[in-house]
C-alpha positions in Angstrom: 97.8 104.0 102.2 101.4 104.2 102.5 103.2 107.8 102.3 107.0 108.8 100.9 107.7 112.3 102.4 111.0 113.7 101.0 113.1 116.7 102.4 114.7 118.9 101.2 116.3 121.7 101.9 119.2 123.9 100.6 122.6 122.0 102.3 124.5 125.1 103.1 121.7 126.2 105.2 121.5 122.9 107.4 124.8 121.8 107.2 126.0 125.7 108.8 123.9 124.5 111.6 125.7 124.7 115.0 125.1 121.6 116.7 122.2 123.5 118.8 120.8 125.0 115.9 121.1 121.3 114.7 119.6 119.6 117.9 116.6 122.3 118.0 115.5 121.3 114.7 115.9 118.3 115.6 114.1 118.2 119.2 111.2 120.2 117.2 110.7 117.2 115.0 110.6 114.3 117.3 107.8 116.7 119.0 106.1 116.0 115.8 107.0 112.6 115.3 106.1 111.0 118.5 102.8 111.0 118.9 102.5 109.3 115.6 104.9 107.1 116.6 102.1 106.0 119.7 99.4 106.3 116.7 101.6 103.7 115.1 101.0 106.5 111.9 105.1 106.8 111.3 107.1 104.3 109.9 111.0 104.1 108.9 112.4 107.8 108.7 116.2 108.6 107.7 118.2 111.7 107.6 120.6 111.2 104.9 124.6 112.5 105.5 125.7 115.3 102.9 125.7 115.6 99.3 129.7 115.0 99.4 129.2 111.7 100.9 127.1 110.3 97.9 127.9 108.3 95.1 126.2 107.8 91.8 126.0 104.9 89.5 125.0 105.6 85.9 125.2 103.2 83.0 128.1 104.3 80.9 127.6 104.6 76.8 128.7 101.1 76.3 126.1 99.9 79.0 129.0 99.2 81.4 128.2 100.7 85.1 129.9 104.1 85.9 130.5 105.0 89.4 130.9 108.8 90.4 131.5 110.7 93.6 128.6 112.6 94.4 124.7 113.2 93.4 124.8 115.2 90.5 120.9 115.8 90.6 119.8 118.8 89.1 118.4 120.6 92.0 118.9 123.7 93.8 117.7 121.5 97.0 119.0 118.7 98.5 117.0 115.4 99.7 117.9 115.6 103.5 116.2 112.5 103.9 112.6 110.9 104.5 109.6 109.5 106.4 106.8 106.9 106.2 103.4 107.6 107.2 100.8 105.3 107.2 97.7 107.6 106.7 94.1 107.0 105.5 94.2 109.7 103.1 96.3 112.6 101.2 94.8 115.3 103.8 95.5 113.3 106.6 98.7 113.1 105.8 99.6 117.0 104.4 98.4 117.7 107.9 101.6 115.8 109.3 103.5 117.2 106.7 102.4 121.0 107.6 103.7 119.8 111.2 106.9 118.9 110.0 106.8 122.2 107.8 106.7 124.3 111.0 108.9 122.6 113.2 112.0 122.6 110.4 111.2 125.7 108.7 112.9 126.5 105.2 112.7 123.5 102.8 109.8 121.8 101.0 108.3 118.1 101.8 107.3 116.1 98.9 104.5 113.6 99.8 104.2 110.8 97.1 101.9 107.6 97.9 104.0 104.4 98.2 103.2 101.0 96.1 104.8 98.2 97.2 107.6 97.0 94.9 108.3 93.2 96.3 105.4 91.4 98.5 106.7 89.8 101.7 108.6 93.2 102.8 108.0 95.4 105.4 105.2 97.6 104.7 103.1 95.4 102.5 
């Protein structure tokens, strides 16, 4: 099965991050990440730039597409970014997830199981 973990965490925090702060977190992670990379578990993963470098479309009243600057979710956390795992079950992967917990304290992960949208893509 297929695994969507989503990060988030509250922006200010990360993005006051020196860069060593930064590169801790982020050294701590690929500590994580690796051996699942050799496990062939992990698939894509992404860190998404800062809320201020989104934009939103919404469809406008009169159906017409409205583009804005920015996310404007209703959250008090922000999605960082995301992994794939490709685990046999839920506990196998809130085990990775716990991993990931430790090494980059501070935000919550979201696991969600992943169905495959359009056959003949990566992943399916």
């Amino acid at each position: 099965m297929l695994y969507a973990v989503l990060c988030y965490h509250h922006e200010a925090v990360t993005e006051a991050w020196s860069e060593a702060e930064d590169g801790a977190v982020m050294a701590r992670l690929a500590a994580v990440q690796e051996p699942l990379a050799r496990q062939g578990k992990i698939g894509p993963v992404a860190r998404l730039l800062p809320t201020t470098a989104a934009t939103t479309l919404r469809l406008g009243a009169g159906g017409e597409p409205l583009v804005i600057d920015g996310p404007f979710a209703e959250t008090k956390e922000q999605l960082l970014g995301f992994y794939t795992f490709d685990c046999a079950s839920l506990d196998e992967v809130l085990d990775i997830v716990r991993d990931l917990a430790r090494a980059n304290p501070g935000g919550a992960y979201e696991v969600r199981p992943i169905r495959i949208f359009k056959p003949g893509t990566a992943g399916s």
